[in-house]
C-alpha positions, 0 to 999 in steps of 0.5 A: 323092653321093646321088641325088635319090631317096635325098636326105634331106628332113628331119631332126627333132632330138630333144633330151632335157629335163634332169631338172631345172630349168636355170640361166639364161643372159643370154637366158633371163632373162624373156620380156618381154626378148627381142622376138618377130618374127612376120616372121622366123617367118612361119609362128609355132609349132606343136606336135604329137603330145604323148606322156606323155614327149616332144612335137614342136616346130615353127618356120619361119624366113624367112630360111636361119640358121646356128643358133637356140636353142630354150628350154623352161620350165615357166612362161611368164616362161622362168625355169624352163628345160628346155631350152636349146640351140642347134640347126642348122636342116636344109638344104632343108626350106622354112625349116621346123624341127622338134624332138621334145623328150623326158624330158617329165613328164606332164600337164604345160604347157610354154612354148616359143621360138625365138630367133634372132640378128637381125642387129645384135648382139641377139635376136629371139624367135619367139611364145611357144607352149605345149604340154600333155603327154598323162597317163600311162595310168594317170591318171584326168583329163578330157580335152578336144579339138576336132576339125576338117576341110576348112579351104580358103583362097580367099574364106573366114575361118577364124571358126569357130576363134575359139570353140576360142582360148577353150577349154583344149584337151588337143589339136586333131585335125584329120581332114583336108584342112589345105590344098586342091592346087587354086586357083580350082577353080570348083565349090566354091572362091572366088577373090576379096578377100585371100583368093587363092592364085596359084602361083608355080610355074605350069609344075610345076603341072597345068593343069585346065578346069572349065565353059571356066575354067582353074585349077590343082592343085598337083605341084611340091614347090614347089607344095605348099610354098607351100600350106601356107605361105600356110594357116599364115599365117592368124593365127586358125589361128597362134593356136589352134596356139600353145596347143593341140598339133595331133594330124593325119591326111591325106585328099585335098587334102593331094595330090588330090581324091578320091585312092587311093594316088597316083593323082589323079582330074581327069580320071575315068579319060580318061587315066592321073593315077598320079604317084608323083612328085607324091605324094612330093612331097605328102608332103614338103611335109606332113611339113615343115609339119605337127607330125606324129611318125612313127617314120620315122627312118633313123638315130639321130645321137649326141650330146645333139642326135640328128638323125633324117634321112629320106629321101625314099624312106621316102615314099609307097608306105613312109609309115606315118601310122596311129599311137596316142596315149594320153591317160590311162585316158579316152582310145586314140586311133587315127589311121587313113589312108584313102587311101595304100593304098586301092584304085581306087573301085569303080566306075570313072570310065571304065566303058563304061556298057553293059559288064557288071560281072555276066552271066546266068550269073555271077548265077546261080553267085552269088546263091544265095551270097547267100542270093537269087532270080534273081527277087528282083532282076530289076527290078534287072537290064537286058537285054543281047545278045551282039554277038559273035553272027554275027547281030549283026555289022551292029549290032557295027560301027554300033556300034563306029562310034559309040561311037567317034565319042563317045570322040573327042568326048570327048577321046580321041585316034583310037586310044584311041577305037578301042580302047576302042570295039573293046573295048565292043563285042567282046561284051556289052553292055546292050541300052539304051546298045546302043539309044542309040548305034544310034540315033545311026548312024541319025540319019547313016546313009543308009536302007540302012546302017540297023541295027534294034535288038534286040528286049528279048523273052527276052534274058539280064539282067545287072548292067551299070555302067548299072544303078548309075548310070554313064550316061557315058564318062568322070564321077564321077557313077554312080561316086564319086558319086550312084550307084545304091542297089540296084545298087550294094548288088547289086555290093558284095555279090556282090564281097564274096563273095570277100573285102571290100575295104577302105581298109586295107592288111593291116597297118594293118587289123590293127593297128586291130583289135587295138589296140581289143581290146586296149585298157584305155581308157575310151573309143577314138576311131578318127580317120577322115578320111572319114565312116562314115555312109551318105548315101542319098537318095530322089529318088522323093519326089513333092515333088522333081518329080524327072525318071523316070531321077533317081526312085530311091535314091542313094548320095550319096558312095561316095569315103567309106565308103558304097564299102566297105559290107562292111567298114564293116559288119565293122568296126563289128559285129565290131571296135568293138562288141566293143571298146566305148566307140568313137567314131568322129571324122570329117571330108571330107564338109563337113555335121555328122552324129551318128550311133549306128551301133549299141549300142555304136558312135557317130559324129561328122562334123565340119562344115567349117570354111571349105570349101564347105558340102555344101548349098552345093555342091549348090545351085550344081550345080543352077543352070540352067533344065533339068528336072535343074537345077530338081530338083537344087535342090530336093533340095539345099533339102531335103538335111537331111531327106533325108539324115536320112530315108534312114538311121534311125542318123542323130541329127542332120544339117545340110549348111549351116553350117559348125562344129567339133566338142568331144568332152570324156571324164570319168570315164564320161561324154562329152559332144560339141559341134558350134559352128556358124556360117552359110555367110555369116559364113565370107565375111568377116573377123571376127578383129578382132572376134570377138564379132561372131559371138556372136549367130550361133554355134549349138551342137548337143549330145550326151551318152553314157556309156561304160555306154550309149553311146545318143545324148541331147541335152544 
């Protein structure tokens, strides 16, 4: 008996085309003569991952069968069969089914079925899909894609995909973000209207709080199964997958927000949120829903109807999505994976804000390496005392006290609040938090147990997490988000002394790079899930009234590249441009950006097509009558220009609407799209009469060569 470990999830089934095409049998005759029932294929049809020679086919059946047959044709009356064959649908996978079928000829449109006893002596037929194969690499033809991202379902209509059901698409990429884990999370999801999400597995998944509001984030297998059934039952997204063959990579919300490897982030570093568990159990669910063809396979079966079963311990930390798709001489199309192997963010969630990422003597050994003066990057630097000194004992202890004090009130049990106390105070520490937390020991300490705060004359400097924004226990803010602009370009420099990290594992690293050196293609697409453009923002700007301690640069996100600036610099200067002809496609940050990141190296950053717009969400967080509220919303009123106004490579950039985008290759000309509508009409239902939003769509375009890849508007 296998172990639960060892159990095998899924089984693709790969069946060979014939050479030729097939004669009839009785159910074959025409399409018209068999009915299609959407509720015995709830989820409809999709296919996935078109090669020159094969394509992946996938179904979900309602109801467990013994057998269904799959038909293939080369015409949409199912007269000219390449497939005909009868299948075993795999055990506990949801219902979920798919098939890779081979011997395909390329650049070719193929019509595909499932047919389905019903019960009462006759058939039924799932919806008819198509599928397109991709050109042989030494065919010269257009293509054209879309690309999308962020699509969440609570309180919000998929709108922004009925432009793309009127266009001839070689494939639809989706960066990420397919469905979201969490369900009412109050900050940037709706739950109201037929648009709602309640777990039915509440005790296997996580109960989390936001502003005294519960809500829940997906663990159980079961809970992330019945994710991907309730987004794959919206009709727009059936629609556009049983034309179009979908080309996906993960980001977060497939398992957790703000993720690395299997590690969540709810609780920013308060307790430990590794579970390798849930991940696999992300992954399962994935992998069953979407018509994604990884070389997973175990074991090839004999027989004309191969089963490809996988394990589940080929999963996380195993799973290997980075892939490549070729599309002709036009198109290399390299499928990146940002988060399973990337490392912790670099500022953590739960560092003391007095601790020292960089002391006096560290700085000095280090900034010479760096080309750079003590001097050069004083205002930088806070002063800070040693409270192991014997001089300093009194002030050790109230402080000890204190900060103690602050971990139980903010959730730590007794001992992990002395322990982590303990270890803030056992030697350096920056002389402001010091100030901060003597200061509450006086305000409850009789006259006689007052302590005095150091005097800042003459005291060594360093690089504290306070310096880079981190003013909290435990938050996201000053770590994975609005940090600290010259701190943070500070830390990142003197740790990429030794060595930058990066989001890649080795292999995938050099996989990338030499895949792109070696490539013969016109253009390379890289597929990132998040975006390489940097987000900065000047909030000394006198118009934001912006309160002292908030009148600096900030990086706005450093979940996405702008957390490895060593390595994306690398990438870009020494991989893509040497490469030539790259574009880069992203997704994850929910704004529109175009971007020329060099001569040679162009970007894309696809809006959302249903989740909360980034102007949106930075908006509700500046709600409230406080000094920082009132500033927050005034800078999420100009977040465009601000955006813009902080990096020269942007080209365009809006944070409002919600869109997709179009990259079309031909010849040596590209051209790429962004269709975009207001946050408003994603609100409402618009499927029945999409001509509703003719008046309110907006298209943003840009047109290149692969001989001057320098951004025009077309």
């Amino acid at each position: 008996m296998h172990s639960p470990a060892r159990r095998r999830f899924l089984s693709t089934i790969a069946v060979a085309a014939a050479a030729g095409v097939l004669p009839l049998r009785p159910a074959g005759a025409a399409s018209g003569s068999v009915p299609v029932s959407r509720a015995h294929f709830p989820q409809s049809v999709a296919s996935g991952d078109p090669r020159p020679d094969r394509v992946l086919l996938w179904t979900r059946l309602a109801a467990p069968a013994a057998q269904l047959r799959l038909q293939v044709a080369e015409d949409t009356g199912f007269a000219r069969l390449r497939v005909d064959r009868m299948l075993q649908p795999p055990r506990d996978s949801d219902g979920c089914l798919k098939v890779r079928v081979e011997n395909l000829q390329p650049a070719t449109a193929y019509h595909y079925r499932f047919l389905l006893d019903d019960g009462h002596g006759g058939q039924v037929s799932s919806p008819i899909g198509r599928t397109r194969t991709a050109p042989a690499a030494d065919t010269d033809a257009p293509v054209e894609l879309a690309f999308v991202s962020c699509q969440d379902y609570g309180g919000r209509w998929y709108n922004t995909l009925l432009p793309l059901l009127e266009r001839e698409l070689d494939l639809v990429l989706h960066l990420g973000d397919f469905i979201y884990e969490t369900t009412g999370d109050p900050q940037f999801q709706d739950q109201a209207g037929e648009r709602t999400i309640a777990l039915d597995d509440i005790d296997g998944a996580i109960a989390l709080e936001r502003g005294g509001q519960r809500y829940y984030a997906a663990r159980s297998l079961a809970n992330y199964r019945q994710l991907h059934r309730t987004f794959r039952s919206d009709p727009v997204l059936q629609a556009l997958l049983e034309r179009t063959p979908l080309v996906a990579i993960w980001d977060d919300h497939e398992f957790s927000d703000d993720c690395w490897q299997d590690v969540g982030t709810y609780h920013d570093g308060a307790a430990d949120e590794r579970d390798r568990q849930r991940r696999r159990n992300a992954e399962q669910a994935y992998f069953e829903y979407l018509p994604v063809d990884l070389e997973l396979a175990d074991a090839t079966g004999a027989g004309q109807a191969a089963q490809l079963p996988v394990q589940r311990e080929r999963l996380f930390p195993n799973v290997q999505l980075w892939r490549r798709l070729r599309f002709g001489k036009a198109l290399d199309l390299l499928l990146t994976d940002y988060r399973s192997q990337r490392p912790d963010h670099a500022i953590p969630e739960d560092a003391f804000p007095g601790a020292l990422a960089y002391d006096q003597p560290q700085l000095q050994a280090l900034l010479p390496r760096l080309g750079l003066e003590p001097a050069a990057v004083l205002p930088t630097l806070i002063p800070y005392v040693d409270l192991a000194a014997p001089m300093l004992q009194a002030q050790r202890r109230a402080a000890q006290h204190a900060i103690a004090q602050a971990y139980l009130a903010a959730g730590q049990s007794p001992a992990q609040a002395e322990r982590r106390a303990t270890q803030a105070t056992a030697s350096a520490i920056a002389l402001p938090v010091l100030a901060q937390f003597l200061q509450a020991w006086n305000a409850a300490a009789p006259a006689s147990a007052q302590v005095a705060v150091p005097d800042a004359a003459g005291l060594a400097r360093g690089l504290p997490w306070l310096a880079l924004g981190k003013t909290t226990l435990f938050g996201e803010i000053g770590a994975r988000y609005v940090a600290v602009k010259e701190g943070f370009d500070l830390f990142a420099a003197l740790g990429a002394l030794d060595g930058a990290p990066s989001p890649y594992a080795p292999a995938q690293r050099q996989w990338l790079e030499q895949a792109l050196l070696d490539s013969d293609a016109r253009f390379k697409v890289v597929a990132s899930s998040v975006s390489f453009t940097s987000l900065v923002l000047d909030l000394s700007r006198p118009e934001l009234q912006a309160p002292e301690p908030m009148r600096r640069r900030f990086y706005l996100n450093l979940d996405q590249w702008d957390g490895f600036p060593a390595e994306r610099r690398r990438l870009i200067g020494q991989v893509f441009d040497r490469a030539g002809g790259v574009i880069v496609l992203s997704g994850d940050i929910h704004a529109g950006f175009a971007t020329q990141h060099s001569a040679a190296t162009v970007e894309f950053t696809t809006p959302a097509v249903s989740s909360e717009t980034l102007g949106s969400i930075l908006a509700r967080s500046g709600e409230g009558e406080g000094a920082q509220q009132q500033a927050t919303a005034r800078v999420a009123a100009a977040l465009d220009a601000l955006v813009i106004d902080g990096n020269p490579s942007l080209r365009y950039a809006q944070t409002r609407r919600h869109g997709v985008g179009l990259l079309r290759l031909d010849g040596e000309h590209a051209q790429a799209r962004f269709l975009e509508l207001p946050d408003s009409v994603c609100r409402q239902r618009h499927y029945d009469a999409p001509e509703a939003i003719g008046s309110q769509l907006g298209e943003k375009r840009f047109a290149f060569a692969r001989g001057d890849m320098r951004l025009r508007e077309a």
